[in-house]
C-alpha positions in Angstrom: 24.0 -11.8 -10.4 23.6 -8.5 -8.7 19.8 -7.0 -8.4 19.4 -4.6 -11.3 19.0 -0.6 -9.6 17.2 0.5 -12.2 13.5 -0.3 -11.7 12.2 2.0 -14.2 11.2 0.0 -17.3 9.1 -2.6 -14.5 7.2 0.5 -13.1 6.4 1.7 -16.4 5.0 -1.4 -17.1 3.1 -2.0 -14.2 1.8 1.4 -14.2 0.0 0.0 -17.6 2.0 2.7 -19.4 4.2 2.3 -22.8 7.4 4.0 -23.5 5.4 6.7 -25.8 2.4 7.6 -23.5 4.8 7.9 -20.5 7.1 9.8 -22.7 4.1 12.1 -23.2 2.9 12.3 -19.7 6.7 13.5 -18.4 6.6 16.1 -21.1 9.9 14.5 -22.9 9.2 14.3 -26.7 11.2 12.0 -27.8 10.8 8.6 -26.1 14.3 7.6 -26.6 15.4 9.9 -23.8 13.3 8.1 -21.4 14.2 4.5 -22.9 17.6 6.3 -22.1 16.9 6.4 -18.8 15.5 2.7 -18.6 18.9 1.9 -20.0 20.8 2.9 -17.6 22.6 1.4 -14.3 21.0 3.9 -11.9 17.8 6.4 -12.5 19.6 10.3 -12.6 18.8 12.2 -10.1 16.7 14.4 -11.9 14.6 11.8 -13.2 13.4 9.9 -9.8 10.7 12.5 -8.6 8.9 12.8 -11.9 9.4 8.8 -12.0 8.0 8.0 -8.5 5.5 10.5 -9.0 3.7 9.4 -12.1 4.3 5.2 -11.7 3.2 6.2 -8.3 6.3 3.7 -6.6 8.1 4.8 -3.9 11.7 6.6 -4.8 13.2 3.6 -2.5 11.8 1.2 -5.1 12.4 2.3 -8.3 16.2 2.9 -7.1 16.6 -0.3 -6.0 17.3 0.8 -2.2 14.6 -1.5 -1.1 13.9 -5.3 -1.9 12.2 -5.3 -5.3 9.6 -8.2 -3.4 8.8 -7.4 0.3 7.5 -11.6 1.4 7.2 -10.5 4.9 3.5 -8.4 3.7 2.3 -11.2 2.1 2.3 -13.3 5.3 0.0 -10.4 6.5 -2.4 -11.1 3.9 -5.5 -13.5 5.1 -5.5 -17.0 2.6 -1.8 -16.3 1.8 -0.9 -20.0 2.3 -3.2 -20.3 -0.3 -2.0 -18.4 -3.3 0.2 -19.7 -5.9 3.8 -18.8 -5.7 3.5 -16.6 -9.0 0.8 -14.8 -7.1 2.7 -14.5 -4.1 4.9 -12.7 -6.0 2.8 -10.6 -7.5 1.5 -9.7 -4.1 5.0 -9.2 -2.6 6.4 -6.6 -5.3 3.3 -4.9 -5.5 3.6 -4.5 -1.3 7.4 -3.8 -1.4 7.0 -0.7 -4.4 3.7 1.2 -2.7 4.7 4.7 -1.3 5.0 4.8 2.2 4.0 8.2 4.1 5.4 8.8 7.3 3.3 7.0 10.2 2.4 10.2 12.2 2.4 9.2 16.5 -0.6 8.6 17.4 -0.9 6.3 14.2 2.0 4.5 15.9 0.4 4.0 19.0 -2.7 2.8 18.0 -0.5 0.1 15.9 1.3 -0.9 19.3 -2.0 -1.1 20.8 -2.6 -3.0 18.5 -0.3 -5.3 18.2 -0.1 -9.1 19.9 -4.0 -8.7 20.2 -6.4 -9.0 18.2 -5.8 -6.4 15.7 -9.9 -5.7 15.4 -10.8 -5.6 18.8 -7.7 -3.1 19.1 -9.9 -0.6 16.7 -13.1 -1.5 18.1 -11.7 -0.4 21.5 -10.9 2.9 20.0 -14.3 3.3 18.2 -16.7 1.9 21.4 -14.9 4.7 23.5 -15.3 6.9 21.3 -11.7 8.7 21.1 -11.1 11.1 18.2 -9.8 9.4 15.3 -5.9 7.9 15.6 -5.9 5.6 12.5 -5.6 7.1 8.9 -9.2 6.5 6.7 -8.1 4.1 4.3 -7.3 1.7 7.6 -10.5 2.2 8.8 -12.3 2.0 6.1 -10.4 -1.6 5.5 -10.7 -2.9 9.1 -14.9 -1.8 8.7 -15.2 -3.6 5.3 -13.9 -6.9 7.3 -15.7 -5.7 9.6 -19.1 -5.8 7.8 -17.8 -9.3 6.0 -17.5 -10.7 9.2 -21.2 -10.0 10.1 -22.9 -10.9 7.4 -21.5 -14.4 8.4 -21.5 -14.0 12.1 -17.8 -14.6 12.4 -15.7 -13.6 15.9 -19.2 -12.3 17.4 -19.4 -9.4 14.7 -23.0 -7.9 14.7 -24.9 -5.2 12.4 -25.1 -3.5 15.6 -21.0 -3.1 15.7 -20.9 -2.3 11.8 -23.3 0.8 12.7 -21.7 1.7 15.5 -18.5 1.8 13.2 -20.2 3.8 10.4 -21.7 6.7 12.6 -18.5 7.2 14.5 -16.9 7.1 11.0 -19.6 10.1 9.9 -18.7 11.8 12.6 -15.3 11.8 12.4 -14.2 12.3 8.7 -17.6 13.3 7.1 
């Protein structure tokens, strides 16, 4: 059986939405041309935009382009080997359908810096010097809550003495 190209009724869904409210929110007022849509083989055109936009999935997903589970982000995930298989699912179709914004360069060299090390001492490097910013907020902002976890419990050396280092370079640099 070939992978169904039409994600739209499962984005709905997981965006919490029925068929009348998302009806509503696209400003079509007659649900049936959106359960139309769901229907068919392939999402038009015209509707993938507005789609992508309000289930906030990326246009690759909701197409079908991409893998509708993406297994290899899950392996990322700390405890993954300790998850149920449902949940690994879960985890992998929610990783494979996020929007993904084009990882400006210096992003990308950070990440290579990054990479084969230890991916925390990689962005503590960058904070102790005190470089101007190269990783997008929501990164950082993950990589200090572990951060902060990590020193509460005194695990890989982390201090309160790092964590406010990290916040006041944070303040500094997106205040």
């Amino acid at each position: 059986m070939t992978e169904k190209k039409n994600r739209s009724a499962r984005a709905r869904e997981l965006a919490g939405l029925t068929l009348g409210q998302a009806a509503r929110l696209l400003d079509t007022t007659i649900p049936a041309d959106l359960l139309r849509v769901e229907a068919s083989p392939e999402v038009p055109p015209d509707w993938i935009s507005r789609l992508s936009e309000l289930y906030r999935v990326s246009p690759e997903w909701l197409t079908g382009s991409v893998p509708q589970y993406d297994y290899t982000a899950v392996d990322g995930v700390r405890g993954a080997e300790n998850i149920t298989a449902h949940d690994r699912d879960v985890v992998a179709e929610f990783a494979a359908l996020l929007r993904r914004d084009p990882v400006s360069p210096e992003t990308q060299a950070l990440r290579d810096q990054i990479q084969g090390r230890n991916r925390d001492q990689g962005i503590a490097d960058v904070v102790l010097r005190g470089d101007p910013p190269t990783v997008d907020l929501i990164a950082f902002d993950r990589q200090l809550a572990l951060l902060e976890q990590d020193a509460t419990t005194g695990r890989f050396g982390a201090t309160t003495a790092m964590v406010d280092k990290w916040r006041a370079y944070r303040k500094v640099h997106w205040p």
